[in-house]
N, C-alpha and C positions, 0 to 999 in steps of 0.2 A: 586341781585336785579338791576335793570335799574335806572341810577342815568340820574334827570332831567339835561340836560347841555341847557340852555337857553343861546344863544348866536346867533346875526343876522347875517352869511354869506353866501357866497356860500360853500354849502356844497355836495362834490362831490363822486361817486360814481364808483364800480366798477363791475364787473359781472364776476365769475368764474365758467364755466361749466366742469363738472369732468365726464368722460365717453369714455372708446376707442371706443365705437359705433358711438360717436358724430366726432370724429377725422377719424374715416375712411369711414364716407359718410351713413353709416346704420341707424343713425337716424337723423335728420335734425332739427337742434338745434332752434326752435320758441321760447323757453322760454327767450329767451335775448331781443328779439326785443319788447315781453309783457312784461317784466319788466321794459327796458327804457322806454317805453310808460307812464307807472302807475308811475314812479319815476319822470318823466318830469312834472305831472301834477302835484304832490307831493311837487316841490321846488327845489328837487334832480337832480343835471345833472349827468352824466352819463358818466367819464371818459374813460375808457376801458372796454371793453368786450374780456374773454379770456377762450379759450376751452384748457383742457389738459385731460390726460390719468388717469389710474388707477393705478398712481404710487406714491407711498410715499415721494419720494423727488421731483417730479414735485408738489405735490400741496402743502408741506412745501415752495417752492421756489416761488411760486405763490405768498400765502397768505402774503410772508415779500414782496414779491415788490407791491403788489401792495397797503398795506398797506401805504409804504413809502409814498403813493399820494392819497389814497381815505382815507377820513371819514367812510366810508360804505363798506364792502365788502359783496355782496351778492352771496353765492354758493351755488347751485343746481347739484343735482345727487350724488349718491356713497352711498344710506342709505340702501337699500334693504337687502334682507338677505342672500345673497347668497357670498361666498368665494372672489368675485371680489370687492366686496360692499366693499371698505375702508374707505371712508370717514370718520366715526363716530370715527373709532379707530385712524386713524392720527389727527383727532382734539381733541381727548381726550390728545397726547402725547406731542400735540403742545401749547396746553392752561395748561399742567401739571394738569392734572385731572384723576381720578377714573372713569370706568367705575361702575354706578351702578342701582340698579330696579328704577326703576319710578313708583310705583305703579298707580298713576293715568292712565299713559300711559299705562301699563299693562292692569288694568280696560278697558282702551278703544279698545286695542288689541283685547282683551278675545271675548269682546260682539261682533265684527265684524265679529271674528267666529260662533259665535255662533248664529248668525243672519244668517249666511251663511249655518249654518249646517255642519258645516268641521271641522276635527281636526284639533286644534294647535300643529303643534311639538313646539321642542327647538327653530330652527330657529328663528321662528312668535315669540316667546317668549321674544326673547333676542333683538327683536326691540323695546322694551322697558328696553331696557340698556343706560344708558344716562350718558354723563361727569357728574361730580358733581360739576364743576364749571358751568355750564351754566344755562340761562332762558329757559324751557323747552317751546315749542310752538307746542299749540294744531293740530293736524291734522284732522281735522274734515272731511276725503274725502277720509282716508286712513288708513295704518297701522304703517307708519313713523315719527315719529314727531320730527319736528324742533329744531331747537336751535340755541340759542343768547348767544354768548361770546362779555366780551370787554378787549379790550386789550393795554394799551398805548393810552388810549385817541379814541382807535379806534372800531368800532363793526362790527362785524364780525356775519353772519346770513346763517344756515346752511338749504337747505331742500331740498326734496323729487326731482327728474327729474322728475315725472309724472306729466304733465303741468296741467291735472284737480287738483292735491293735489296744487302743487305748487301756482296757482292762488288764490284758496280758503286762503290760510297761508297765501299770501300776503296784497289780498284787505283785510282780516277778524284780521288780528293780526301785522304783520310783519309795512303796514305802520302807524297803528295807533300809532305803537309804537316810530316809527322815528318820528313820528309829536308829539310825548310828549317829545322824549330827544332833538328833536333840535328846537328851532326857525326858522321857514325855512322862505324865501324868495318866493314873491308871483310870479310865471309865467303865461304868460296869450300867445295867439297864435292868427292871424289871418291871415285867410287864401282864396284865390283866386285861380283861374284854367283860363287859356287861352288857344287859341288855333289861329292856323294862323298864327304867329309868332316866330322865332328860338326861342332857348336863346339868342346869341348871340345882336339880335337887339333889344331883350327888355330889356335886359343890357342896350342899350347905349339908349332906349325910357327912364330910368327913371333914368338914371346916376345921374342926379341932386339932383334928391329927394333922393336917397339912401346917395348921398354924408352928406345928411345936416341930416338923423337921427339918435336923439340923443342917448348918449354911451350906455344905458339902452334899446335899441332894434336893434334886429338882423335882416339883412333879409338875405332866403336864397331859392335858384333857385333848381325845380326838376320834371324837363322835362322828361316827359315817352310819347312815342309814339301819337305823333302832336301835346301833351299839356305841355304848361309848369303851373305848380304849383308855385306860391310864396306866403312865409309862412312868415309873421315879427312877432320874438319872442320878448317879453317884461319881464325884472326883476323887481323889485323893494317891496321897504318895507310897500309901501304904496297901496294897492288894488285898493283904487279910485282913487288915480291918475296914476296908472298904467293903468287904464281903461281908463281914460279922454288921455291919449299919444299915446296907443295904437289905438282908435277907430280916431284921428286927422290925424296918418300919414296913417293910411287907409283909410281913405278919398279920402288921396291925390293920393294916390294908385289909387284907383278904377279910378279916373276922367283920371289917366294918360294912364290906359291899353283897356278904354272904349271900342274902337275898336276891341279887341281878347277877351272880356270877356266873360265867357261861365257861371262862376258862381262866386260869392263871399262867399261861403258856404264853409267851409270845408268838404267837399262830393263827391262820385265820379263820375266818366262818367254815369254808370249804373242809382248812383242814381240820378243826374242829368236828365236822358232822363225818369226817371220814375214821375220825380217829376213835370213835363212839363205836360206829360201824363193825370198825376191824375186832375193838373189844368186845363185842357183840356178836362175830363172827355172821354178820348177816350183809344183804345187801341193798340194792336201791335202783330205783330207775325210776326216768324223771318222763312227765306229759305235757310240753309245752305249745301254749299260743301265743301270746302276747310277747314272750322274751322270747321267740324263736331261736332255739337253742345255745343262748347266752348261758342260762342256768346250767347247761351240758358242759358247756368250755371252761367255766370256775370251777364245776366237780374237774375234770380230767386235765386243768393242770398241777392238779395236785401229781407228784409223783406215787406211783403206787396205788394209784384208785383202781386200778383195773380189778383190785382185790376185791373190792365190794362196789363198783357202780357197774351197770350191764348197759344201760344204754340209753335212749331216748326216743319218743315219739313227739315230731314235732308237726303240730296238728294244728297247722293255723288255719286250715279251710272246715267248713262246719263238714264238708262231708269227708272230710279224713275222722275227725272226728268222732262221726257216726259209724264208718265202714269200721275202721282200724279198733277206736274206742269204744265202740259198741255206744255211745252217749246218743240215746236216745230220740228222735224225730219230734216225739214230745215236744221232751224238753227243750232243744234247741229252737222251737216253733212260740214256746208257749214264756219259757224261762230267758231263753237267749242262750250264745255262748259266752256271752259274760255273766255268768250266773253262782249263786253256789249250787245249785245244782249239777251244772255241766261239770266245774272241777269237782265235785266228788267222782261224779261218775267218770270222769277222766283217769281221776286214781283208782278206779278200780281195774277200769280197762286196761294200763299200763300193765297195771300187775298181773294181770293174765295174759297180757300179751310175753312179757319179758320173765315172765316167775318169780320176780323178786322180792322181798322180805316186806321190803317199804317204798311209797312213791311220794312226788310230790307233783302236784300241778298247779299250772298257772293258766289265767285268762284273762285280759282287759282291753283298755282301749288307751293306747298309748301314744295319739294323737300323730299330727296336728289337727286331725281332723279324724275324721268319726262316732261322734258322741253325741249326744241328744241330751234332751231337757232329763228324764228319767237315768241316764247313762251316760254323765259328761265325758271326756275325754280328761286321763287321769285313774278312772274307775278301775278296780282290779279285784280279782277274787283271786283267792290261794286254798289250795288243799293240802296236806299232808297223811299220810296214813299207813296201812296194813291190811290185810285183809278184815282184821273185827273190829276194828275204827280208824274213824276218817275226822278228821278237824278239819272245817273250813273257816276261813276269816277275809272281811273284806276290808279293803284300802282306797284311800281318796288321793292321790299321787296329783302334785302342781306344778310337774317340771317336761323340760323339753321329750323327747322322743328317746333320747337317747339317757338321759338318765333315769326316767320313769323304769326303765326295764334294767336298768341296773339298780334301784333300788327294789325292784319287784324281787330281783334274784337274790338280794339281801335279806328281806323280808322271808322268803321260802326257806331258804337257808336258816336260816335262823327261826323259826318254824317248828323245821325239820329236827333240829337239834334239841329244843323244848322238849318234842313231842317222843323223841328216842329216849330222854331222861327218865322220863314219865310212865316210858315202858320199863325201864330198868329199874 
């Protein structure tokens, strides 16, 4: 049984990922970075995060170090049914427990087949084999189900790598349950996005005011491609005046960075330029070459873009270009399609192609290769605009293939947003 332990501190947390797929690149571990999220908002920080293999004495050796320093050990992966799947049976040997039936988990096994229409063998069977020292936790999304040990003061929370089970066990079970054994501490965030500005110099724009806030709020710098983000995190046992400290040095914030402010939302470029958009009641449609329609996928996974994004021409060959964009023989011949030339006339074309309010386009060379002494690889030209003006601006990009064209789609974005203020 889960024994209430009511007591106010920071109470800190740890993440152990078990899987040789996760270690050798084959799957790409997201469930850490959603679970510090959901823990952060929780009370819980977030000590270490730590990926290991399918081995019995790496995750016996895990579980005691990291014990030594978290309250919370949370592990994901290694339940499945297959001979690799260790998990279940080193935590039974390590908490000194029995493997044995769970009937209810059984129950719930049975009918997932049986909804499915498929035989159960042994295997599907024996995943409702459970310690018998542990809190058994529902798996409502799957065939695996969870488990809660505690151990020296410490708990220990076992589940599923499949991030849809995973999530579900979390938000539905796992934190309710840490908000009943601990008294946790209230954390609050607020957050802003600039642009125009290094880090470096907005460091030293609010030296001052970082200097003088109080020990109970953080702040912290996180610059991605022309913007920097600053985030002051807040603890405290008290909500409303955690709210009343928080919303004061943010104040001071906002009046200090006025100049590069793009938003005070915690939200992104995307949603940012959409959210101009809707106030605007206008729309947009994008002409891309170089980020072949990259720049299309950050508008439309905004929920709700459909209100104002129409859609894309993605015209990475010069004669899509010319047929579709109308971009010029000229130009193309004389300018290049790395030009600012060709992205204006890109944007105009879009816009008569698609009829919408505002475009933007992109063109460069986004390597490994294709660049010249006059047009290295990196080069980029950007346009934004409307029918009665068009901004163009170019860019010198020194990164692989794969980032050059997501900082290109940052860059337009951000652009984009400039140049909608500007109208308004």
């Amino acid at each position: 049984m889960i024994q209430i332990q009511r007591r106010m501190e920071r109470i800190n947390a740890s993440i152990i990922t078990i899987g040789d797929e996760l270690l050798i690149g084959q799957v790409v571990d997201t469930n850490s970075a959603w679970m510090a999220q959901e823990l952060n908002k929780s009370g819980i920080w977030l000590r270490r995060r730590l990926s290991i293999g399918d081995v019995k004495e790496e995750i016996i050796t895990a579980l005691e170090e990291e014990s030594r320093q978290a309250s919370v050990i949370l592990i994901t992966g290694g339940l499945g049914p297959t001979a690799d799947d260790i998990t279940k049976p080193v935590l039974a040997e390590y908490f000194g427990a029995r493997l044995v039936m769970h009937e209810e988990s059984l129950r719930r096994v049975t009918q997932i087949f049986e909804r499915l229409n498929r035989p159960m063998i042994e295997r599907n069977r024996k995943q409702a084999e459970l310690p018998d020292t542990c809190t058994v936790i529902p798996n409502d999304r799957g065939t695996a189900p969870g488990m809660w040990f505690e151990k020296n003061g410490k708990i220990f929370v076992s589940m599923p790598g499949v991030p849809h089970e995973m999530k579900g066990m979390v938000t539905h079970y796992v934190l309710p349950m840490l908000q009943q054994h601990f008294e946790l501490p209230f954390i609050d965030h607020r957050t802003l996005l600039t642009s125009g500005i290094g880090e470096s110099f907005l460091a030293e724009q609010i030296a001052d005011w970082e200097a003088n806030l109080p020990a109970h709020i953080k702040l912290a710098y996180l610059p991605n491609y022309g913007t920097v983000r600053l985030r002051i995190t807040g603890m405290d046992t008290d909500k409303g005046r955690l709210k009343k400290d928080l919303d004061e040095a943010f104040s001071k914030l906002i009046v200090l960075v006025k100049d590069w402010l793009v938003t005070a939302e915690d939200i992104s470029l995307p949603e940012v330029v959409g959210k101009l958009l809707l106030e605007k009641q206008e729309t947009l449609s994008t002409a891309e070459s170089c980020t072949g329609g990259y720049l299309a996928h950050l508008i439309t996974a905004v929920p709700g873009s459909s209100a104002y994004y129409k859609g894309s021409v993605i015209s990475y060959a010069n004669d899509v270009k010319n047929q579709v964009l109308q971009v010029s023989e000229e130009t193309l011949q004389t300018a290049g399609a790395v030009s600012e030339e060709t992205v204006r006339q890109m944007v105009k074309g879009v816009l008569a192609v698609t009829g919408t309010d505002y475009a933007i386009a992109t063109s460069g060379i986004m390597g490994p290769s294709g660049g010249s002494t006059e047009k290295p690889v990196g080069t980029v030209w950007i346009a934004v605009g409307n029918r009665d003006n068009v901004v163009a601006e170019k860019f010198t990009l020194r990164f692989d293939r794969t980032r050059n064209i997501e900082i290109t789609a940052g860059f337009a974005l951000n652009m984009m947003q400039r140049f909608l203020r500007q109208q308004s």
